[in-house]
KEDO-953352 format. One record per residue: residue number from 1; residue in one letter; x, y, z of N, C-alpha, C in turn. Coordinates in steps of 0.02 Angstrom, whole numbers, plus 50000, padded with zeros to 5 digits. Layout:
residues N
<NUM, "A", <X, Y, Z>, <X, Y, Z>, <X, Y, Z>>
...
END
This chain:
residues 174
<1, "X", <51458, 49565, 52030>, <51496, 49598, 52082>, <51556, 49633, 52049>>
<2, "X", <51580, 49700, 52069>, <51642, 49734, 52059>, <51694, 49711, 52100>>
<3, "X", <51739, 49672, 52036>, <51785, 49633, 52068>, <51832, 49712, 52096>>
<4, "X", <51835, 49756, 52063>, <51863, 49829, 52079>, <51865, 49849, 52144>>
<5, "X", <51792, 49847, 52143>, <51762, 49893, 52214>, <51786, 49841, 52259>>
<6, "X", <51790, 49790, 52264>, <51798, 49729, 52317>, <51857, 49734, 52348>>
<7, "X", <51896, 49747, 52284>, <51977, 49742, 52312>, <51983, 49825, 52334>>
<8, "X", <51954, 49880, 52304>, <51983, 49925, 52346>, <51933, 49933, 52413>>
<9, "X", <51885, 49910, 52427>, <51858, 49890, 52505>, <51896, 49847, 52544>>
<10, "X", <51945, 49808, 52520>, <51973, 49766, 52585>, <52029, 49799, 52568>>
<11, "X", <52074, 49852, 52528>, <52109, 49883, 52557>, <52116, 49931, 52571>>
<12, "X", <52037, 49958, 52624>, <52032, 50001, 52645>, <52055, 49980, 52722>>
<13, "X", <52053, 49914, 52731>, <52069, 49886, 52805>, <52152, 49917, 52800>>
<14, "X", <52186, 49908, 52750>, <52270, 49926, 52737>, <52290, 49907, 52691>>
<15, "X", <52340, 49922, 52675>, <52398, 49910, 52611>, <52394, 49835, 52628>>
<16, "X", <52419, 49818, 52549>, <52406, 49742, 52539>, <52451, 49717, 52472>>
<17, "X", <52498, 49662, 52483>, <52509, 49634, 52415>, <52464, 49613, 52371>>
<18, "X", <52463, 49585, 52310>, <52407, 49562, 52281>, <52387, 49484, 52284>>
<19, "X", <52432, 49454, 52324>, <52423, 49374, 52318>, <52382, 49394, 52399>>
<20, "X", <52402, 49440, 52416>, <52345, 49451, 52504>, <52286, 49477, 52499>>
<21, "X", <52262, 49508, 52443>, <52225, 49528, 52427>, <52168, 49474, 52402>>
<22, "X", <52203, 49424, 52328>, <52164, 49365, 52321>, <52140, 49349, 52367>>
<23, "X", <52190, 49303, 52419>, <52169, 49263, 52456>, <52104, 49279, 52530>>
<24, "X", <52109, 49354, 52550>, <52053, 49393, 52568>, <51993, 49379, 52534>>
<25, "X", <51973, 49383, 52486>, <51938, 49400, 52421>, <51913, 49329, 52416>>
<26, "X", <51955, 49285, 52405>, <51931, 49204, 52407>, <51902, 49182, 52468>>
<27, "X", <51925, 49200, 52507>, <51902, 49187, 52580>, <51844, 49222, 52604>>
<28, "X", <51817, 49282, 52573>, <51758, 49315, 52609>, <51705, 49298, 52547>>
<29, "X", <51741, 49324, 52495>, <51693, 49304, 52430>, <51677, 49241, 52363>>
<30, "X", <51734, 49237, 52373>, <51743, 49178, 52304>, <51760, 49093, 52348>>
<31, "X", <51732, 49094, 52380>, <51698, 49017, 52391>, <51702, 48972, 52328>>
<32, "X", <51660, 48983, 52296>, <51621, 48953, 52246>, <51669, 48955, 52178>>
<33, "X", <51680, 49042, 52188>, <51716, 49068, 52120>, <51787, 49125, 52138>>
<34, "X", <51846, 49073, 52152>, <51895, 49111, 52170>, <51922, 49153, 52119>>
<35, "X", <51952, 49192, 52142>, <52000, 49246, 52085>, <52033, 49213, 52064>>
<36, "X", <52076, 49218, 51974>, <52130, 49204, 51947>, <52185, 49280, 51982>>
<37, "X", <52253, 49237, 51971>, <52302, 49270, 52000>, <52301, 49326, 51956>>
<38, "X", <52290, 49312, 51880>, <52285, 49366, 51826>, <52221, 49422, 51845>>
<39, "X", <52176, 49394, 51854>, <52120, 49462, 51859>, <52139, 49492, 51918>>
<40, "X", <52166, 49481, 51972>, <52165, 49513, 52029>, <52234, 49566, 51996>>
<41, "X", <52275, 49571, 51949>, <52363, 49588, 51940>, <52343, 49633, 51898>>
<42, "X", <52265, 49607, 51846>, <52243, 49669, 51794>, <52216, 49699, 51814>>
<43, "X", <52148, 49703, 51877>, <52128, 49745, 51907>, <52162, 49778, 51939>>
<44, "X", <52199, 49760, 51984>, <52259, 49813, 52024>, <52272, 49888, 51972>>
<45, "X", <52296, 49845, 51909>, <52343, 49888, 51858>, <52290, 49944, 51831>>
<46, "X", <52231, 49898, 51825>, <52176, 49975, 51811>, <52139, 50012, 51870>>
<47, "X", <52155, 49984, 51916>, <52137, 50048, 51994>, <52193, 50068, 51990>>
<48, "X", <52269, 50054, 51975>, <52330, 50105, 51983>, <52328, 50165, 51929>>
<49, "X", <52320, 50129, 51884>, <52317, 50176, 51817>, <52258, 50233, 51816>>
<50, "X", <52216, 50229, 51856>, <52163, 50268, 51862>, <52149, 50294, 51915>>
<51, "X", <52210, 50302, 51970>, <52234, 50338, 52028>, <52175, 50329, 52084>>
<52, "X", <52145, 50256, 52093>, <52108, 50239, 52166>, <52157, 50220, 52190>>
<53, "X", <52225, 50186, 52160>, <52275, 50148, 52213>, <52344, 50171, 52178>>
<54, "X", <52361, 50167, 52248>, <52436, 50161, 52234>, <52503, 50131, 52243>>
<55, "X", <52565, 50105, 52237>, <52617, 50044, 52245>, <52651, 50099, 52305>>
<56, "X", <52633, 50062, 52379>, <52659, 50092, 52433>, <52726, 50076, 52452>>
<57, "X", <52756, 50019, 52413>, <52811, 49985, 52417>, <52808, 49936, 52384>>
<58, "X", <52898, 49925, 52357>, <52911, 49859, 52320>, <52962, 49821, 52371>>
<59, "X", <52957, 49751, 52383>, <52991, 49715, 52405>, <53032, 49651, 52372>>
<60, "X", <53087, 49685, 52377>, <53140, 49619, 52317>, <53125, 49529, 52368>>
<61, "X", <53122, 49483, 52327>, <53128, 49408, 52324>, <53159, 49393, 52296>>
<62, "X", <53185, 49337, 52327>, <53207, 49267, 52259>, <53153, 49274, 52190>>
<63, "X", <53069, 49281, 52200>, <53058, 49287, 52126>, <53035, 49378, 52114>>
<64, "X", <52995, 49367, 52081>, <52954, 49445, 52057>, <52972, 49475, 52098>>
<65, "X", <52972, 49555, 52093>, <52960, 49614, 52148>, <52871, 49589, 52173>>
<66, "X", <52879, 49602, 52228>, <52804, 49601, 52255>, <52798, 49676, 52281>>
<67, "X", <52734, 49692, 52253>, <52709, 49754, 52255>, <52649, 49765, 52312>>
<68, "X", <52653, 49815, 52355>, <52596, 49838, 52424>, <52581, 49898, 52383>>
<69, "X", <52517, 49872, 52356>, <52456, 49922, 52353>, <52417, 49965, 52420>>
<70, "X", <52417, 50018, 52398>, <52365, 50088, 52447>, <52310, 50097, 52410>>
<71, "X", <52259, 50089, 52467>, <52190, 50136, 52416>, <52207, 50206, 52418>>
<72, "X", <52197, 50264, 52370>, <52188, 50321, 52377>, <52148, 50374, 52395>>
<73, "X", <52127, 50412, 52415>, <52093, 50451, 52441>, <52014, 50451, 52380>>
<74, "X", <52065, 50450, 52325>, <52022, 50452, 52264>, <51965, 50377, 52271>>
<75, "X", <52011, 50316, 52278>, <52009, 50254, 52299>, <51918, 50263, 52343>>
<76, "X", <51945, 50291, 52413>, <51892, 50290, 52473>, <51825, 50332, 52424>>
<77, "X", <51820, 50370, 52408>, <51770, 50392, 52365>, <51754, 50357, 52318>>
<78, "X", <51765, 50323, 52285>, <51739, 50281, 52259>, <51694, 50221, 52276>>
<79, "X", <51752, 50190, 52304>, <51737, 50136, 52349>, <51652, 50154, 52394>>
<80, "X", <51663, 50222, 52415>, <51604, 50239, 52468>, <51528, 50252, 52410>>
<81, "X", <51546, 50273, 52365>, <51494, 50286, 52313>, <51463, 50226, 52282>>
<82, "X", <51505, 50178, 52285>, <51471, 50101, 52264>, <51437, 50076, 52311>>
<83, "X", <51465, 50064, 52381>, <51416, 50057, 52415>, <51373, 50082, 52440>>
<84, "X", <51357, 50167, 52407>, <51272, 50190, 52450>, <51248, 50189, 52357>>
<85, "X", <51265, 50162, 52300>, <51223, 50169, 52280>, <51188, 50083, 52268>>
<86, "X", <51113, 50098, 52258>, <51074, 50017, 52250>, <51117, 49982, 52197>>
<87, "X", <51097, 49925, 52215>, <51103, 49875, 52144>, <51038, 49867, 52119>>
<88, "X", <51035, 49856, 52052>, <50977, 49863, 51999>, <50926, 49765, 52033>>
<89, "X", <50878, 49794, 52042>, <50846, 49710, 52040>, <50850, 49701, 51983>>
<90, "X", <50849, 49634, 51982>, <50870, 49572, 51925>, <50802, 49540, 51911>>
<91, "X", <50760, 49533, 51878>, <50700, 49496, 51883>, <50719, 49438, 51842>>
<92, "X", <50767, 49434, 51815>, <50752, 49363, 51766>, <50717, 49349, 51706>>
<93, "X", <50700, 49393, 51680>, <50626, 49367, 51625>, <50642, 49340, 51582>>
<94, "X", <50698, 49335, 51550>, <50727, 49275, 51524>, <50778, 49219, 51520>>
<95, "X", <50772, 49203, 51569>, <50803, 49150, 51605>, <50827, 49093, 51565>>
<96, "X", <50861, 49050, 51558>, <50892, 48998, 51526>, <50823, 48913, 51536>>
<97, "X", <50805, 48911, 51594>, <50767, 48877, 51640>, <50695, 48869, 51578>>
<98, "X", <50670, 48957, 51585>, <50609, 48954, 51546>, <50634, 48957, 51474>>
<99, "X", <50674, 48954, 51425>, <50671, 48980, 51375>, <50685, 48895, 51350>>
<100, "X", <50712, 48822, 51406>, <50725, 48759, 51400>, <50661, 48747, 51387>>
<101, "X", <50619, 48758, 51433>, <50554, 48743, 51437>, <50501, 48751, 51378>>
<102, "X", <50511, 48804, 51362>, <50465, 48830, 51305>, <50487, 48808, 51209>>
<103, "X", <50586, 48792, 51223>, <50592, 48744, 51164>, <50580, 48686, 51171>>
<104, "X", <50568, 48665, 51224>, <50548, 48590, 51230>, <50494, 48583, 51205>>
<105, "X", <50448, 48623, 51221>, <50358, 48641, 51202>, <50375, 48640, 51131>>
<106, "X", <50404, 48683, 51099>, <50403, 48710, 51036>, <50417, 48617, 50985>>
<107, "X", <50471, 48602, 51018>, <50512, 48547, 50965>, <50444, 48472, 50973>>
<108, "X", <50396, 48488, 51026>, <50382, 48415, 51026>, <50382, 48389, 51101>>
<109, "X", <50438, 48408, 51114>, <50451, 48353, 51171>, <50414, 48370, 51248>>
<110, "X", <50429, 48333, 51290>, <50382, 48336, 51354>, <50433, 48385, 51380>>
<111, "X", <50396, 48447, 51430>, <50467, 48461, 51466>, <50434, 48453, 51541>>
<112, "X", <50388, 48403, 51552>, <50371, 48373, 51625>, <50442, 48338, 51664>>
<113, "X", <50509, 48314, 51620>, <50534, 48280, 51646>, <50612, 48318, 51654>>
<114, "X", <50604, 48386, 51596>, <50649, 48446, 51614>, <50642, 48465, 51683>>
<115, "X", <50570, 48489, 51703>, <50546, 48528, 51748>, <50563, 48452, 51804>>
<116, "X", <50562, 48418, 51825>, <50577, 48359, 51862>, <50664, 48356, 51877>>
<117, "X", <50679, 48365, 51823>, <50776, 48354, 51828>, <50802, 48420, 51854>>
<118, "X", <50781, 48454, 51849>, <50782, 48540, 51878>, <50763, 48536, 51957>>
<119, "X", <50692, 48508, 51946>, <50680, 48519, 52030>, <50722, 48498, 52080>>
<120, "X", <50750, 48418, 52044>, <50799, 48378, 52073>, <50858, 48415, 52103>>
<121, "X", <50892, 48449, 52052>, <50941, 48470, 52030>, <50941, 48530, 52101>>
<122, "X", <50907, 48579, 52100>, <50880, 48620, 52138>, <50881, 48600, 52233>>
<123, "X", <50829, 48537, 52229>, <50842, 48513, 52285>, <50908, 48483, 52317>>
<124, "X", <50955, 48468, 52276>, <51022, 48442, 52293>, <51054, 48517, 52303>>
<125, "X", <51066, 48558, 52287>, <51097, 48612, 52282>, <51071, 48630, 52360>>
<126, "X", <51016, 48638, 52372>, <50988, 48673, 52447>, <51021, 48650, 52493>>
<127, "X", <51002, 48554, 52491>, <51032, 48499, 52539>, <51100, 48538, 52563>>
<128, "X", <51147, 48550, 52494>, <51220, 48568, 52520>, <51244, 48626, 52548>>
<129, "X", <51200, 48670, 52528>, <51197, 48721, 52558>, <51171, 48735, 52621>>
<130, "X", <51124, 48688, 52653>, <51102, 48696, 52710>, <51153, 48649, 52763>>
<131, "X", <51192, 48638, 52744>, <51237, 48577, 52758>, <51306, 48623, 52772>>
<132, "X", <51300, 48661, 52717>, <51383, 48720, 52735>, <51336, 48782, 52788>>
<133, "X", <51310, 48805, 52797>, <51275, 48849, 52822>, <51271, 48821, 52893>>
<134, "X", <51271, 48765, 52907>, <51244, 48746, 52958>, <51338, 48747, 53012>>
<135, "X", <51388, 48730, 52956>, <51468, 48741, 52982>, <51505, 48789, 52965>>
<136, "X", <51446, 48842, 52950>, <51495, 48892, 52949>, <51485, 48963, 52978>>
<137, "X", <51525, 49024, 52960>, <51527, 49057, 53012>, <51451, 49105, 52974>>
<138, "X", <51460, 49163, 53023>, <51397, 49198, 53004>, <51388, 49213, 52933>>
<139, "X", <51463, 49248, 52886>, <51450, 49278, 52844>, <51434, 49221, 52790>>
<140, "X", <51458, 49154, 52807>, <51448, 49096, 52770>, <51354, 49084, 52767>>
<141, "X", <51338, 49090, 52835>, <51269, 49083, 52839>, <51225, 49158, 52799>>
<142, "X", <51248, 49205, 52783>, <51220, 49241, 52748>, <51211, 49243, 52702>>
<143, "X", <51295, 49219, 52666>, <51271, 49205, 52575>, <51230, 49140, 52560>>
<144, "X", <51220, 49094, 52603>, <51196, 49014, 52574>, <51126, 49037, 52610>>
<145, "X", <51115, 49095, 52638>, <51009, 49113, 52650>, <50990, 49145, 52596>>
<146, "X", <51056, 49185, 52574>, <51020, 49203, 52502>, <51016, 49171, 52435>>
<147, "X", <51088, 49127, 52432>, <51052, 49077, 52391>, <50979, 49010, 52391>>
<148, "X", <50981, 49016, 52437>, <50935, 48984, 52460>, <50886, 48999, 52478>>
<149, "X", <50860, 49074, 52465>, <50802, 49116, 52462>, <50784, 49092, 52376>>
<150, "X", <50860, 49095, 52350>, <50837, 49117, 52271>, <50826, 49062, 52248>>
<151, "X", <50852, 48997, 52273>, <50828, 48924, 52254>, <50768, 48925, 52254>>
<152, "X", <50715, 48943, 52331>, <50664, 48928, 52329>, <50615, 48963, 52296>>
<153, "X", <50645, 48997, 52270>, <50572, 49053, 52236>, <50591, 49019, 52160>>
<154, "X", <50651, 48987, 52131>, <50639, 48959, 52084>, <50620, 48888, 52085>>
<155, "X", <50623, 48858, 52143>, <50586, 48805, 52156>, <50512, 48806, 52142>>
<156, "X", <50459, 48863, 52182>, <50397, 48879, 52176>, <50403, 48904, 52097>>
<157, "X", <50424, 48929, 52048>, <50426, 48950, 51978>, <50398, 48879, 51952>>
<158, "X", <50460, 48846, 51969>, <50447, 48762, 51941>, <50399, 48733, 51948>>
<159, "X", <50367, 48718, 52004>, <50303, 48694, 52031>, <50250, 48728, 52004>>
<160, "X", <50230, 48802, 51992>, <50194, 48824, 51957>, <50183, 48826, 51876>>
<161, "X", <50243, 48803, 51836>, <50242, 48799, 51792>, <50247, 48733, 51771>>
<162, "X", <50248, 48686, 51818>, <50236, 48618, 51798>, <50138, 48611, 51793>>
<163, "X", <50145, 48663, 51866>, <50050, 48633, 51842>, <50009, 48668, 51794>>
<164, "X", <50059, 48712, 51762>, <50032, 48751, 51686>, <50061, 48722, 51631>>
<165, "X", <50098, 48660, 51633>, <50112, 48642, 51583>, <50064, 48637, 51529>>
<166, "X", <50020, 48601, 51522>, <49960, 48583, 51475>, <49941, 48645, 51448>>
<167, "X", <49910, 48688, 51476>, <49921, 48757, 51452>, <49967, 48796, 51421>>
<168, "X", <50001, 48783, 51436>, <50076, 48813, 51415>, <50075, 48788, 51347>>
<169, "X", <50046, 48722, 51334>, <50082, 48687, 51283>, <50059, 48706, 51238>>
<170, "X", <49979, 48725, 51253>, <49939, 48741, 51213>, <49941, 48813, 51164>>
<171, "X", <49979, 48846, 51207>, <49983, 48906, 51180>, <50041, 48931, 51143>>
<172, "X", <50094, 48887, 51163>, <50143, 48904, 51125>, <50142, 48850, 51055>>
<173, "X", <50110, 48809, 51044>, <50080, 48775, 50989>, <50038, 48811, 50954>>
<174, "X", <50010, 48851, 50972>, <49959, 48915, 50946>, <49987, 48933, 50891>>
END
Protein backbone atom coordinates (compact mmCIF):
# COMPACT_ATOMS: atom_id res chain seq x y z
CA UNK A 1 0.00 0.00 0.00
CA UNK A 2 1.08 3.82 -0.69
CA UNK A 3 1.52 5.00 2.58
CA UNK A 4 1.65 8.52 0.22
CA UNK A 5 -1.44 8.09 -1.61
CA UNK A 6 -3.28 7.19 1.74
CA UNK A 7 -2.41 10.20 3.48
CA UNK A 8 -3.06 12.48 0.61
CA UNK A 9 -6.70 10.62 0.21
CA UNK A 10 -7.76 11.37 3.71
CA UNK A 11 -6.62 14.79 3.22
CA UNK A 12 -8.68 15.19 0.63
CA UNK A 13 -11.66 15.06 3.34
CA UNK A 14 -9.45 18.50 4.73
CA UNK A 15 -6.43 19.93 6.09
CA UNK A 16 -5.00 17.91 8.79
CA UNK A 17 -2.12 17.91 11.40
CA UNK A 18 0.06 14.97 11.12
CA UNK A 19 -0.60 13.23 14.50
CA UNK A 20 -4.58 13.50 12.83
CA UNK A 21 -3.60 12.17 10.04
CA UNK A 22 -1.78 8.97 11.79
CA UNK A 23 -4.39 8.38 13.86
CA UNK A 24 -7.07 8.39 10.71
CA UNK A 25 -4.70 6.08 8.96
CA UNK A 26 -4.46 3.71 12.09
CA UNK A 27 -7.97 3.65 12.48
CA UNK A 28 -9.15 2.89 8.84
CA UNK A 29 -5.95 1.08 7.88
CA UNK A 30 -3.26 0.02 10.20
CA UNK A 31 -5.16 -2.21 12.56
CA UNK A 32 -2.66 -4.70 12.42
CA UNK A 33 0.21 -2.31 11.27
CA UNK A 34 0.01 1.24 12.65
CA UNK A 35 2.12 4.15 11.38
CA UNK A 36 5.38 5.28 13.16
CA UNK A 37 5.08 8.99 14.10
CA UNK A 38 8.41 9.16 11.91
CA UNK A 39 7.05 7.72 8.57
CA UNK A 40 3.93 9.61 8.66
CA UNK A 41 6.51 13.35 9.38
CA UNK A 42 8.85 11.81 6.37
CA UNK A 43 6.15 11.21 4.12
CA UNK A 44 4.43 14.52 4.74
CA UNK A 45 8.02 16.12 4.02
CA UNK A 46 8.22 14.24 0.62
CA UNK A 47 4.48 15.09 -0.56
CA UNK A 48 5.54 18.82 0.59
CA UNK A 49 8.71 18.81 -1.13
CA UNK A 50 7.16 17.54 -4.23
CA UNK A 51 4.23 20.06 -4.20
CA UNK A 52 0.99 17.41 -3.61
CA UNK A 53 0.80 19.23 -0.17
CA UNK A 54 1.08 22.05 1.45
CA UNK A 55 1.65 23.68 5.40
CA UNK A 56 -1.84 25.57 5.54
CA UNK A 57 -0.86 26.75 8.95
CA UNK A 58 1.46 26.59 11.90
CA UNK A 59 0.14 26.55 15.35
CA UNK A 60 2.51 27.56 18.37
CA UNK A 61 2.32 25.00 21.74
CA UNK A 62 3.94 24.46 24.77
CA UNK A 63 5.88 21.81 22.47
CA UNK A 64 6.79 21.66 18.55
CA UNK A 65 5.03 24.01 16.06
CA UNK A 66 2.26 21.71 14.81
CA UNK A 67 1.86 21.93 11.24
CA UNK A 68 -1.93 21.64 9.01
CA UNK A 69 -1.15 20.10 5.90
CA UNK A 70 -3.39 20.84 2.39
CA UNK A 71 -3.54 18.44 -0.40
CA UNK A 72 -2.77 20.37 -3.57
CA UNK A 73 -4.44 20.54 -6.62
CA UNK A 74 -1.29 18.78 -7.84
CA UNK A 75 -2.03 16.45 -4.64
CA UNK A 76 -5.93 15.60 -6.09
CA UNK A 77 -4.35 14.41 -9.39
CA UNK A 78 -2.42 12.27 -8.16
CA UNK A 79 -4.19 10.91 -5.57
CA UNK A 80 -7.08 10.36 -8.44
CA UNK A 81 -4.52 8.55 -10.81
CA UNK A 82 -3.67 5.93 -8.12
CA UNK A 83 -6.85 5.09 -7.64
CA UNK A 84 -8.16 4.39 -11.35
CA UNK A 85 -5.05 2.76 -11.95
CA UNK A 86 -5.10 -1.48 -11.16
CA UNK A 87 -2.91 -2.98 -8.76
CA UNK A 88 -0.63 -5.67 -10.31
CA UNK A 89 -1.99 -9.35 -9.13
CA UNK A 90 0.37 -10.94 -6.87
CA UNK A 91 0.45 -14.69 -7.59
CA UNK A 92 2.96 -15.76 -5.12
CA UNK A 93 5.17 -18.25 -6.90
CA UNK A 94 7.58 -18.03 -4.53
CA UNK A 95 6.34 -17.93 -1.42
CA UNK A 96 8.26 -18.49 1.86
CA UNK A 97 5.49 -21.48 2.77
CA UNK A 98 6.64 -23.47 -0.48
CA UNK A 99 10.25 -22.79 -0.64
CA UNK A 100 10.00 -24.34 3.65
CA UNK A 101 8.54 -27.14 2.13
CA UNK A 102 10.74 -28.05 -0.62
CA UNK A 103 14.03 -27.49 1.86
CA UNK A 104 12.55 -29.69 4.08
CA UNK A 105 12.28 -32.29 1.07
CA UNK A 106 15.72 -31.37 0.02
CA UNK A 107 17.58 -31.71 3.73
CA UNK A 108 15.82 -35.08 4.64
CA UNK A 109 13.29 -34.15 6.78
CA UNK A 110 9.42 -34.81 6.74
CA UNK A 111 7.59 -31.62 5.90
CA UNK A 112 4.08 -33.61 6.66
CA UNK A 113 4.37 -31.96 10.06
CA UNK A 114 5.49 -28.33 8.52
CA UNK A 115 2.44 -28.58 6.34
CA UNK A 116 0.33 -29.60 9.76
CA UNK A 117 1.87 -26.56 11.94
CA UNK A 118 0.91 -24.20 9.08
CA UNK A 119 -2.50 -25.53 8.67
CA UNK A 120 -2.82 -25.07 12.41
CA UNK A 121 -1.37 -21.88 12.35
CA UNK A 122 -3.74 -20.78 9.47
CA UNK A 123 -6.78 -22.08 11.17
CA UNK A 124 -6.16 -19.94 14.35
CA UNK A 125 -5.62 -16.86 12.34
CA UNK A 126 -9.30 -17.35 10.54
CA UNK A 127 -10.93 -18.28 14.13
CA UNK A 128 -9.74 -14.55 15.01
CA UNK A 129 -10.58 -13.04 12.32
CA UNK A 130 -13.96 -14.32 12.06
CA UNK A 131 -14.30 -13.31 15.64
CA UNK A 132 -13.24 -9.43 14.82
CA UNK A 133 -15.39 -9.41 11.73
CA UNK A 134 -18.19 -10.58 13.42
CA UNK A 135 -17.69 -6.94 16.03
CA UNK A 136 -16.92 -4.92 13.75
CA UNK A 137 -18.03 -2.30 11.54
CA UNK A 138 -18.43 -2.83 7.76
CA UNK A 139 -15.08 -1.66 6.64
CA UNK A 140 -13.64 -4.02 9.43
CA UNK A 141 -15.76 -6.79 7.83
CA UNK A 142 -14.20 -6.12 4.48
CA UNK A 143 -10.60 -6.31 5.20
CA UNK A 144 -10.89 -9.70 7.53
CA UNK A 145 -13.18 -11.31 4.02
CA UNK A 146 -10.24 -10.64 2.29
CA UNK A 147 -7.95 -11.95 4.44
CA UNK A 148 -9.80 -14.64 4.86
CA UNK A 149 -10.41 -15.29 1.21
CA UNK A 150 -6.53 -15.39 1.11
CA UNK A 151 -6.24 -17.77 4.15
CA UNK A 152 -8.40 -20.10 2.48
CA UNK A 153 -6.99 -20.51 -0.83
CA UNK A 154 -3.72 -21.03 1.09
CA UNK A 155 -5.36 -23.36 3.21
CA UNK A 156 -6.58 -25.51 -0.04
CA UNK A 157 -2.58 -24.93 -1.39
CA UNK A 158 -1.77 -26.84 1.86
CA UNK A 159 -4.15 -29.61 1.62
CA UNK A 160 -3.16 -30.18 -1.92
CA UNK A 161 0.26 -30.27 -1.37
CA UNK A 162 0.12 -32.40 1.56
CA UNK A 163 -1.55 -35.06 -0.64
CA UNK A 164 1.43 -34.57 -3.16
CA UNK A 165 3.79 -34.88 -0.72
CA UNK A 166 5.24 -38.38 -1.70
CA UNK A 167 5.52 -37.13 -5.06
CA UNK A 168 6.90 -34.12 -4.35
CA UNK A 169 9.51 -35.92 -2.54
CA UNK A 170 10.26 -37.87 -5.19
CA UNK A 171 11.09 -35.42 -7.50
CA UNK A 172 12.86 -33.04 -5.83
CA UNK A 173 15.23 -36.00 -4.73
CA UNK A 174 15.55 -36.53 -8.48
Amino acid sequence: MSIGHTLLGLLEGGPRHGYDLKRAYDERFGQDRPLHYGQVYSTLSRLLRNGLVQVEGVEQGEGPERKRYAITGAGITDVGAWLATPEKPEPYLQNTLYTKVVLALLSGRGAADLLDTQRAEHLRLMRELTQRKSAGDLADQLICDHALFHLEADLRWLELTAARLDQLAKEVGA
